[in-house]
C-alpha positions in Angstrom: -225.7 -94.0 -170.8 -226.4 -90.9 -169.2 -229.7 -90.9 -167.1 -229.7 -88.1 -165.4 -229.6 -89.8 -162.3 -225.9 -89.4 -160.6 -226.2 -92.6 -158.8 -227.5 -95.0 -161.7 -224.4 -96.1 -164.2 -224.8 -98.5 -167.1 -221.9 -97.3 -169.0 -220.3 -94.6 -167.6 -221.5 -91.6 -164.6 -222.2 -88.2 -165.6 -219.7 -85.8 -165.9 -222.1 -83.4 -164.1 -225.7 -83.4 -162.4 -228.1 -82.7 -165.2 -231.4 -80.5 -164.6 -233.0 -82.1 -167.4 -234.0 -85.5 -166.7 -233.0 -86.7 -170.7 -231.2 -89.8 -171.5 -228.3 -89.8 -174.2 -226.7 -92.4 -176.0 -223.3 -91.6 -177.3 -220.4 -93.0 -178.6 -218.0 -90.0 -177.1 -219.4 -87.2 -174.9 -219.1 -83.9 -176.4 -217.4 -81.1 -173.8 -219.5 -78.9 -174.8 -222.9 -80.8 -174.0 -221.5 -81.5 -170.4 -220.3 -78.0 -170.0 -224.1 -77.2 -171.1 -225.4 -79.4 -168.6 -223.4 -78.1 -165.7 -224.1 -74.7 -166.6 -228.0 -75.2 -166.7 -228.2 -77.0 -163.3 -227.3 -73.5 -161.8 -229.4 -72.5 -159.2 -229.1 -68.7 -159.7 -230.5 -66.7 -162.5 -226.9 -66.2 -165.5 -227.2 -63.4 -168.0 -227.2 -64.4 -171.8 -227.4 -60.9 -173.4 -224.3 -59.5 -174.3 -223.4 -55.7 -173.8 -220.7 -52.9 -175.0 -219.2 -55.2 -176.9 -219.2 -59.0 -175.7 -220.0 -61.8 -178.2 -221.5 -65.0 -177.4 -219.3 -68.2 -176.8 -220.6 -70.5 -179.5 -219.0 -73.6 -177.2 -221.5 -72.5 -173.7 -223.7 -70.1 -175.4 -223.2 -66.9 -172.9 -221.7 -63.8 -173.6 -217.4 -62.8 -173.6 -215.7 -60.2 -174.2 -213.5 -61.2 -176.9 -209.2 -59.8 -177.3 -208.1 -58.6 -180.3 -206.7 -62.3 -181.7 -210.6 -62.9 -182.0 -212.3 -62.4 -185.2 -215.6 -60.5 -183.8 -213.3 -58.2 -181.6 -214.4 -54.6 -182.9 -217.6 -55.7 -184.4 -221.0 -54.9 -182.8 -222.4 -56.5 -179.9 -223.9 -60.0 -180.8 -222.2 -60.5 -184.2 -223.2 -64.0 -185.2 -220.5 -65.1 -187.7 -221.8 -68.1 -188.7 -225.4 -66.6 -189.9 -223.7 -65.3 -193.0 -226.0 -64.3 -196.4 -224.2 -63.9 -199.7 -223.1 -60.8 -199.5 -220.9 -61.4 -196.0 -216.7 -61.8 -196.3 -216.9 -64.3 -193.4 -214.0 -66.9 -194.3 -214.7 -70.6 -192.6 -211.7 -69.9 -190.4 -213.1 -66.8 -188.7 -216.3 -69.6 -187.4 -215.0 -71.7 -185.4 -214.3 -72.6 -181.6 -210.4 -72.2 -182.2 -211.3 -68.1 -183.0 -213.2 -68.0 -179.9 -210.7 -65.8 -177.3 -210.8 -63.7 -174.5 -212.9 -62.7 -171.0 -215.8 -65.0 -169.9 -219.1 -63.2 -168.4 -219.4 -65.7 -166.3 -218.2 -66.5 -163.2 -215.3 -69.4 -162.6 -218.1 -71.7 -160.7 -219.5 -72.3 -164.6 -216.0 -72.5 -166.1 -215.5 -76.2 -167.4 -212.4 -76.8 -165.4 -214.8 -76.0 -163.0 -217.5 -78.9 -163.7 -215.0 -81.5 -164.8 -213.1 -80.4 -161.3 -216.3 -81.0 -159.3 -217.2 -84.2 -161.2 -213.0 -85.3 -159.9 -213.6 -84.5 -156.4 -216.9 -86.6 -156.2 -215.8 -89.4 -158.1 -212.5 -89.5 -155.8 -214.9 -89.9 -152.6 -216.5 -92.4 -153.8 -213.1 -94.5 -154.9 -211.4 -93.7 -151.7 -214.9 -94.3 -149.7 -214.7 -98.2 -151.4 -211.3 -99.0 -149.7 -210.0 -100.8 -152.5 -207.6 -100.6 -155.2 -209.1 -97.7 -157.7 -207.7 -95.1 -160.5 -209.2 -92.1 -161.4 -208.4 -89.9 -165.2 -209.4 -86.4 -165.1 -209.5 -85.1 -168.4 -209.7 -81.2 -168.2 -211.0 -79.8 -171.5 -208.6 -76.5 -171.0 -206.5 -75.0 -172.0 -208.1 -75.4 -175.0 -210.5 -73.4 -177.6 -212.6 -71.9 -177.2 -210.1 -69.9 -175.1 -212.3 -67.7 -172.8 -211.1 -67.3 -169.6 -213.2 -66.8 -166.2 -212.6 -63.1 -164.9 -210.6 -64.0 -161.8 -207.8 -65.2 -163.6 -208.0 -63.6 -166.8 -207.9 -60.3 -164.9 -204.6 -61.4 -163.4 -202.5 -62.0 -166.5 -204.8 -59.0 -168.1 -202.2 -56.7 -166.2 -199.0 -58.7 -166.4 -199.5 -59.4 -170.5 -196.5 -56.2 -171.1 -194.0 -58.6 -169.6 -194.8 -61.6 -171.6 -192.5 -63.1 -174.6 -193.6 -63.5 -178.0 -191.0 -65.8 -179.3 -188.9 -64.0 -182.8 -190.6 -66.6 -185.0 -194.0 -65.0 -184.8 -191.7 -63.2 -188.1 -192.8 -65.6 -190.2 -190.1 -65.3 -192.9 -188.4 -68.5 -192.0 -191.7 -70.9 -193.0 -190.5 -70.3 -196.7 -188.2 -73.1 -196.3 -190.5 -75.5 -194.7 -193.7 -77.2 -195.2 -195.8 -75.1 -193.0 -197.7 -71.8 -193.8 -199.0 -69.3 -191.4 -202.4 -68.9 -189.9 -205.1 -67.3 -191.9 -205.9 -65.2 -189.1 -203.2 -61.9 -189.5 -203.8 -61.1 -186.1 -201.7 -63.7 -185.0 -198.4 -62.1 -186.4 -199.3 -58.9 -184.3 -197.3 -59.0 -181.0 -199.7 -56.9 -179.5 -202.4 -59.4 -179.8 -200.9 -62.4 -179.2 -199.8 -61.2 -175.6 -203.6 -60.8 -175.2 -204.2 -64.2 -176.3 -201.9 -65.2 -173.9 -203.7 -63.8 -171.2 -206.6 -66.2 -171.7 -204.4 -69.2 -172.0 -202.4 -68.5 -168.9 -205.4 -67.8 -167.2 -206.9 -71.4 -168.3 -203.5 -72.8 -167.3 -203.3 -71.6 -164.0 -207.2 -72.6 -163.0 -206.4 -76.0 -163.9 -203.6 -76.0 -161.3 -206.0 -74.7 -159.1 -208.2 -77.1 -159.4 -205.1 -80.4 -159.6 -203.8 -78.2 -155.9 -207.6 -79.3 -154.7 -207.7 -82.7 -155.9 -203.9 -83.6 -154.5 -205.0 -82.4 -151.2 -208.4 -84.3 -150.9 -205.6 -87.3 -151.4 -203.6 -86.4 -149.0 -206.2 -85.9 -146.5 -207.1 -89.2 -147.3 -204.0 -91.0 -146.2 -203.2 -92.4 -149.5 -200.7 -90.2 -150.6 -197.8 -92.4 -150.2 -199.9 -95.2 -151.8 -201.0 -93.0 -154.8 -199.3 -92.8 -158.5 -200.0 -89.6 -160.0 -199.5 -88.7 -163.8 -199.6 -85.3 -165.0 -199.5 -84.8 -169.0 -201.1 -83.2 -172.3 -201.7 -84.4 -175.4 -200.1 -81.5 -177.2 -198.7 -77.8 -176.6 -200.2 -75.0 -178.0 -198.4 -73.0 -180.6 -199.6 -69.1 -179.1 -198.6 -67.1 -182.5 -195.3 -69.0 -182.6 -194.9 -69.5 -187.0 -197.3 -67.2 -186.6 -199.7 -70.2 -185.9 -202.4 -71.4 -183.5 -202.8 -74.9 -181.7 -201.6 -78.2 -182.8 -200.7 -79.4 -186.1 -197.2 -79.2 -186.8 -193.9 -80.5 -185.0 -192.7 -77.3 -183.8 -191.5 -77.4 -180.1 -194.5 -75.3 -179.2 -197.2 -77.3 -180.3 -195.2 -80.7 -180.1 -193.7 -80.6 -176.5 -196.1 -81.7 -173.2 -195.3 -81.5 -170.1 -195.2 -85.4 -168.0 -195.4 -85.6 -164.4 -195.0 -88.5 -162.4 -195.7 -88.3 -158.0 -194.9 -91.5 -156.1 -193.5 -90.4 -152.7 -191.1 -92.6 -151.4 -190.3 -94.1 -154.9 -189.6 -91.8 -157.0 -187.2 -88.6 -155.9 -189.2 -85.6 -155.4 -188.1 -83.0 -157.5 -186.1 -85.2 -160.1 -185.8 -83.6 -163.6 -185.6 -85.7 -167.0 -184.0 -83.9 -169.7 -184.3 -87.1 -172.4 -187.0 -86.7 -174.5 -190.0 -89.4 -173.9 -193.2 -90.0 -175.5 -196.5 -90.6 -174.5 -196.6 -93.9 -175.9 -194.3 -95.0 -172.8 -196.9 -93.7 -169.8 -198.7 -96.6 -169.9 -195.9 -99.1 -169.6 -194.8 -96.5 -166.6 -197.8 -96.7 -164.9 -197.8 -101.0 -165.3 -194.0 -100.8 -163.8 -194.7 -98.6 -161.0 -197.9 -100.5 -159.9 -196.1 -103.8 -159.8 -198.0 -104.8 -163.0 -195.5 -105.0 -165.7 -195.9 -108.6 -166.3 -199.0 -107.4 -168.2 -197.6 -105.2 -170.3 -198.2 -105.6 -174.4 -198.4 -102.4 -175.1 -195.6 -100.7 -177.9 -194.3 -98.8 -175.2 -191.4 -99.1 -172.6 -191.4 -98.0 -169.0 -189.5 -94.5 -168.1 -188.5 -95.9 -164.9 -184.6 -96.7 -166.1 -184.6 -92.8 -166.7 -186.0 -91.7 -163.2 -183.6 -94.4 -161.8 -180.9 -93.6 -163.9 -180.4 -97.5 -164.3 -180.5 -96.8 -168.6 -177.3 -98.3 -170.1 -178.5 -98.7 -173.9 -177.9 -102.4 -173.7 -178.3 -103.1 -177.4 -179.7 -99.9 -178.8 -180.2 -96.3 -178.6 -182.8 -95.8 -175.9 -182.9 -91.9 -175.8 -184.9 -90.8 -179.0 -188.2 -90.3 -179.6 -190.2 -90.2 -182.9 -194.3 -88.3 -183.6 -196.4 -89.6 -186.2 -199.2 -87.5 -187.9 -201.5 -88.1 -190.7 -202.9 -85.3 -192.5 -205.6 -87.0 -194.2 -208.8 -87.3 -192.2 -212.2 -90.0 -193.1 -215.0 -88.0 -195.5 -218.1 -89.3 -196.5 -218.5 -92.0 -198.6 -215.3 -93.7 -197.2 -213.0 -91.3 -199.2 -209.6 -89.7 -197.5 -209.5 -85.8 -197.6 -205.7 -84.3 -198.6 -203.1 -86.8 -200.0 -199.8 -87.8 -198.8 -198.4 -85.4 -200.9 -198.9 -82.4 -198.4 -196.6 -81.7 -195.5 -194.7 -83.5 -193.1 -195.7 -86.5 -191.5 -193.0 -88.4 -189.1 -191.0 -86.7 -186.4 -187.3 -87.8 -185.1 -185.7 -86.0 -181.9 -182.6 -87.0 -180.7 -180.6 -84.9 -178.3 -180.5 -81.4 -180.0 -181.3 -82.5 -183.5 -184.6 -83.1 -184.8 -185.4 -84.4 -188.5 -189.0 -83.7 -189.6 -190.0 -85.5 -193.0 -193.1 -86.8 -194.8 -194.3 -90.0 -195.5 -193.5 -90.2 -199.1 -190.0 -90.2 -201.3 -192.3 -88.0 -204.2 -193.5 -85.9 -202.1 -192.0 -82.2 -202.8 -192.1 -80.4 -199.3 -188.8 -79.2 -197.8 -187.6 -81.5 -195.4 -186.8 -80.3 -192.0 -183.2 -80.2 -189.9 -183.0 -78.1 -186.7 -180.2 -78.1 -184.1 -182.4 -76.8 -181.1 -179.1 -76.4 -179.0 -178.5 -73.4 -181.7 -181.5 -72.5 -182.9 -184.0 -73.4 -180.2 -186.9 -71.4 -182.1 -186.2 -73.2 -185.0 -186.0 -70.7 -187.9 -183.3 -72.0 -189.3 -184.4 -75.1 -191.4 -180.7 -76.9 -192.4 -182.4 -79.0 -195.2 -184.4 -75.9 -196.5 -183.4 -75.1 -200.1 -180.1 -75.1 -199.1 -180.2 -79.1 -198.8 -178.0 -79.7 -201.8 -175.6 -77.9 -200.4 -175.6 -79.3 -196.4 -172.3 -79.8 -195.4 -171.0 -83.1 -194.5 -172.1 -83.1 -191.3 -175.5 -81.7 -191.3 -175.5 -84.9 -193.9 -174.5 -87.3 -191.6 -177.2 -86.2 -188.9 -180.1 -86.1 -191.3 -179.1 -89.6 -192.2 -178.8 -90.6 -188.9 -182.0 -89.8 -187.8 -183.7 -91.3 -190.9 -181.8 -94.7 -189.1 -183.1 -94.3 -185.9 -186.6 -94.0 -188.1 -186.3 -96.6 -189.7 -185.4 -98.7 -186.5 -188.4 -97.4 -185.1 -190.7 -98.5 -188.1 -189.0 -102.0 -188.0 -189.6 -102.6 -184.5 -193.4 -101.0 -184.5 -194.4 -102.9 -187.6 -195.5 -106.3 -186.2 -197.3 -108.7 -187.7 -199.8 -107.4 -189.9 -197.0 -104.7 -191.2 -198.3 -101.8 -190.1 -194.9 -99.5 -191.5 -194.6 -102.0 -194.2 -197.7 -102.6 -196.1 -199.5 -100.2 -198.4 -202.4 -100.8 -197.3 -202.3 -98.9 -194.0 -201.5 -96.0 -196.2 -205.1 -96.2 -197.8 -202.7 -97.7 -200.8 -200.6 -94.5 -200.9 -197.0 -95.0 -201.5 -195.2 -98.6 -201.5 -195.3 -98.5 -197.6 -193.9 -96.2 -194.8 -190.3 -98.2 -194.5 -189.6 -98.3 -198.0 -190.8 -94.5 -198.7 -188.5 -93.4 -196.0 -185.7 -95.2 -196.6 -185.8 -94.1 -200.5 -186.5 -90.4 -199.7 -183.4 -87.8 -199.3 -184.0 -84.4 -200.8 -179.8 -83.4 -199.3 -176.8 -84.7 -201.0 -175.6 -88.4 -201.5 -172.4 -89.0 -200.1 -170.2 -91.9 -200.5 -169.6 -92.0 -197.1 -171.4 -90.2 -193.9 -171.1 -90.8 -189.9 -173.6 -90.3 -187.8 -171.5 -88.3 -185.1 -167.8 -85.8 -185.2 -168.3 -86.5 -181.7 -169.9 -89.0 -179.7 -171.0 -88.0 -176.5 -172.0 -90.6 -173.8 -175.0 -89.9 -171.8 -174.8 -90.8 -167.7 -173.2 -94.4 -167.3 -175.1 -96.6 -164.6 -174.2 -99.5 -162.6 -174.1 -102.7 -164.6 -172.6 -105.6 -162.6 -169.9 -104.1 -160.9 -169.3 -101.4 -163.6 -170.1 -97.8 -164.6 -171.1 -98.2 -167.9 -172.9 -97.0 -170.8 -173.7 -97.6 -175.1 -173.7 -95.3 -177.2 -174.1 -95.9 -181.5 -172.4 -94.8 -184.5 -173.9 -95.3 -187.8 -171.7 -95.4 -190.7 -173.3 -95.4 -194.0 -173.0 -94.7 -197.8 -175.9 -93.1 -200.6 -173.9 -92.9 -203.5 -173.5 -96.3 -206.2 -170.8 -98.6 -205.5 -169.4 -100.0 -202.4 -167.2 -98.6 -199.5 -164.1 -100.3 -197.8 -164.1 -100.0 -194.3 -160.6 -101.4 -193.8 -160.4 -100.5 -189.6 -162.6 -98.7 -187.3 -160.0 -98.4 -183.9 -159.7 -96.5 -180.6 -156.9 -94.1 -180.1 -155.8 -92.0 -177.0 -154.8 -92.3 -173.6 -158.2 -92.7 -172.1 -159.1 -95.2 -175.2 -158.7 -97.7 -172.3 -162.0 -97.1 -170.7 -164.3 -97.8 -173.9 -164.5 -100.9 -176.4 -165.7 -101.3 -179.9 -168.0 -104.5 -181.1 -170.7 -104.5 -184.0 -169.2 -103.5 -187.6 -165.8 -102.7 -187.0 -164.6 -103.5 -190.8 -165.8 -104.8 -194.2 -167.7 -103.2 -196.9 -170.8 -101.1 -197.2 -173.1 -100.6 -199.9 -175.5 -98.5 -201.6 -177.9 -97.3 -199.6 -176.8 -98.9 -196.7 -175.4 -98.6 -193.4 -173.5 -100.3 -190.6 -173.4 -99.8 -186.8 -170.7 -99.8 -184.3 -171.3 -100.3 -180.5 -168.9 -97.8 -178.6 -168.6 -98.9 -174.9 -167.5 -97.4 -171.8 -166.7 -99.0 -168.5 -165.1 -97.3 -165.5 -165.0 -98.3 -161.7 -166.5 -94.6 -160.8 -163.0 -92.5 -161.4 -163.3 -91.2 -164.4 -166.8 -90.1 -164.2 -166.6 -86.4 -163.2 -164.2 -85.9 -166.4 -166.4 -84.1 -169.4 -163.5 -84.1 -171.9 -161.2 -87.7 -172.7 -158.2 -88.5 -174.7 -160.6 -91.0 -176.4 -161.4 -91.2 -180.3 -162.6 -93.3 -182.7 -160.4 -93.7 -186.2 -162.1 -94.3 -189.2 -160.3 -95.7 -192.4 -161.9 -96.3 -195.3 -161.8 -96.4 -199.2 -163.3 -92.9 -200.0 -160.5 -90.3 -198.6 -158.6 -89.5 -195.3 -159.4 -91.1 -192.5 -162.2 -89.9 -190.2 -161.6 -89.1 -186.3 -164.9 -89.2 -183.9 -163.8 -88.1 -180.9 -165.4 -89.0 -177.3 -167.1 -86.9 -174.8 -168.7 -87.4 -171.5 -172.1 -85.0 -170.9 
């Protein structure tokens, strides 16, 4: 309930002091209502005419000057897109808040970085002022569209923008063999514009830090700084003409990647890097462990604190992957589902430098997605394109690996009422997530593939009195009939240091697989070595044997 009244709370305070004393009732709170309210409880006159050639900002209703990413940039003063007659060319896309970029008129005291900013600081003295346990979530609205930026840092980047880098795969040539189609917007394949685009969204970007810079220092005037957990994250990235796209929506690094921050002095090492990827599903387990409340953890996710402590072994599985789910059917009216399955891609699998990106169903006819982002880090070259059929064994043996660690995933997320399993959390689409997945390959079947050529450990950790560390290799077969696994061994001079358990012989059939748990153990000596005399010896029933051999990162 908002009242109006700061100091009277039903369900939640205002985001900002109203001048209007209206109640609302609302399920969410839209940003751009509170942004409204902030801006109309100024006290000094704010100009809402446009000149030359500003536009007004259909999310606060005042004037920019839009940057030539912007639909309205070149069109008379005041253009209202959306007040279109029969005879305009106005597509949808050119309407919305997400077209809405470049220089605000007003000042950065009416930005809404600003107001949420304000809202932080207050709320903060009246936690710390309780002298109790508290926590506090700011969620800024930027950067996000519309992306008009307040003058005192848009100007900044305004004269830095010739530096910037437009990554090559704003040459949108390479979406031809994926799923995903440039923006309708043509402006956002022109480097020229996109560096001004980027102006705004570096200029949002660095007024949020501002703003954190103000809130971490009202903490540390406090004296609760050593006492204090603080999370920094995103929900997404933003894509900024990479694909030639804008925002979200796709599992390019760009749009898929966020950053996650974690401050506890004393605790946790200042300045300590993680380069495993995590997920957002584990930052609430994360905060439980850290506050001494992990007892009450239910949640799906798992606490990052064995990365930051380095204590992660991979007792019984594989620990350092991450899989994103999207859905690209939204609710309609009359309980329908707009879009089907049968478009795009849908689940997400990184691990190390590989990431898989397929959809939800076997029928579905999009390319599936391969990228080794050691190689190909703006991943235009799509490994499973139309070239699929052709993949060589060991682009083969990573797409079926991933589609494993998947399918782990899906298993151990599916719980009770079958969420990965049953059709019905599909709206009926498909015979369920597991069994679409598992049936779906649009590369070769092979009567045999590994998961790795070589397996490389990631940084052992004290386990009893031991270095040590798990790694997995999966060993499977597509094709009809069975394979013979007649040994899986260690050979080399080094071989002494790991040991093999899990499937180390028998037979495998189709469409299935088998894993082996490769273990090292050292007393410390042999940890500064990268490269062993240490590899695995495969022999089986389908051809010569096959050697994975054994690496330290």
């Amino acid at each position: 309930y908002q009242s109006g009244n700061p100091t009277q709370r039903s369900i939640r305070y205002n985001s900002f002091n109203f001048k209007r004393n209206v109640p609302i009732f609302m399920d969410t709170v839209s940003v751009a209502r509170e942004l409204q309210s902030c801006i109309a409880a100024a006290e000094e006159p704010l100009r809402q005419y446009v000149n030359g050639t500003e536009q007004i900002n259909n999310f606060n209703e005042y004037p920019y000057t839009p940057t030539m990413v912007d639909p309205r940039y070149g069109f008379p003063a005041g253009t209202d897109f959306k007040s279109k007659d029969e005879n305009d060319d106005i597509e949808s896309w050119q309407t919305g808040h997400n077209t809405v970029i470049g220089r605000d008129s007003l000042s950065e005291k009416y930005s809404s970085t600003e107001c949420h900013a304000r809202a932080a600081m207050d709320a903060m003295d009246r936690l710390i002022s309780e002298n109790k346990p508290w926590s506090l979530v700011v969620s800024f609205h930027n950067p996000h569209p519309p992306m008009v930026a307040a003058g005192k840092y848009f100007d900044k980047y305004w004269d830095l923008k010739e530096d910037f880098c437009v990554p090559p795969s704003i040459d949108t040539t390479h979406l031809e063999e994926t799923p995903d189609k440039p923006d309708k917007n043509p402006k956002i394949q022109n480097v020229d514009a996109v560096k001004e685009w980027m102006v705004s969204y570096y200029a949002m970007v660095e007024e949020v830090d501002e703003h954190i810079g103000r809130l971490l220092r009202k903490l540390d005037e406090s004296g609760l700084r050593k006492k204090t957990l603080v999370v920094f994250t995103s929900d997404h990235g933003e894509s900024l003409g990479a694909h030639g796209k804008k925002g979200k929506g796709t599992f390019f690094e760009e749009a898929i990647r966020a950053p996650l921050m974690f401050r506890l002095p004393g605790v946790i090492p200042k300045g300590k890097e993680i380069n495993i990827p995590t997920s957002s599903i584990d930052v609430f387990s994360t905060v439980l462990d850290y506050t001494g409340h992990a007892v009450h953890d239910d949640s799906d996710g798992e606490s990052l604190r064995r990365f930051i402590d380095e204590s992660n072994v991979n007792p019984s599985r594989d620990h350092e992957y991450v899989v994103s789910e999207w859905d690209v059917r939204k609710p309609a009216k009359g309980g329908e589902l707009t879009n089907n399955l049968m478009r795009g891609a849908n689940f997400m699998v990184v691990k190390d430098n590989w990431k898989l990106v397929i959809p939800k169903l076997e029928s579905n006819l999009s390319y599936d997605q391969l990228y080794d982002l050691a190689r190909d880090p703006f991943e235009m070259n799509n490994l499973l394109g139309s070239n699929a059929k052709s993949a060589s064994k060991e682009i083969v043996g990573k797409a079926e690996h991933l589609k494993v660690l998947l399918y782990e995933w899906m298993n151990r997320m599916d719980g009770s009422k079958g969420l990965y399993s049953n059709p019905v959390f599909n709206a009926g689409e498909g015979r369920g997530d597991i069994t679409e997945v598992q049936l779906r390959r649009t590369w070769n079947s092979s009567p045999i593939w590994v998961s790795d050529t070589e397996l490389r450990f990631g940084k052992p950790s004290i386990w009893g009195s031991m270095y040590t560390r798990n790694e997995f290799l999966y060993i499977g077969r597509t094709t009809e009939g069975t394979l013979q696994v007649d040994k899986i061994s260690l050979e080399g001079t080094d071989s002494r240091l790991f040991e093999l358990s899990g499937f180390l012989k028998g037979y495998i059939g189709s469409e299935k697989h088998r894993r082996v748990k490769v273990t090292f153990r050292s007393s410390g000596n042999e940890l500064a070595t990268h490269f062993l005399d240490a590899r695995i010896r495969v022999s089986h029933s389908e051809g010569e044997d096959i050697i994975i051999n054994l690496h330290m990162l």
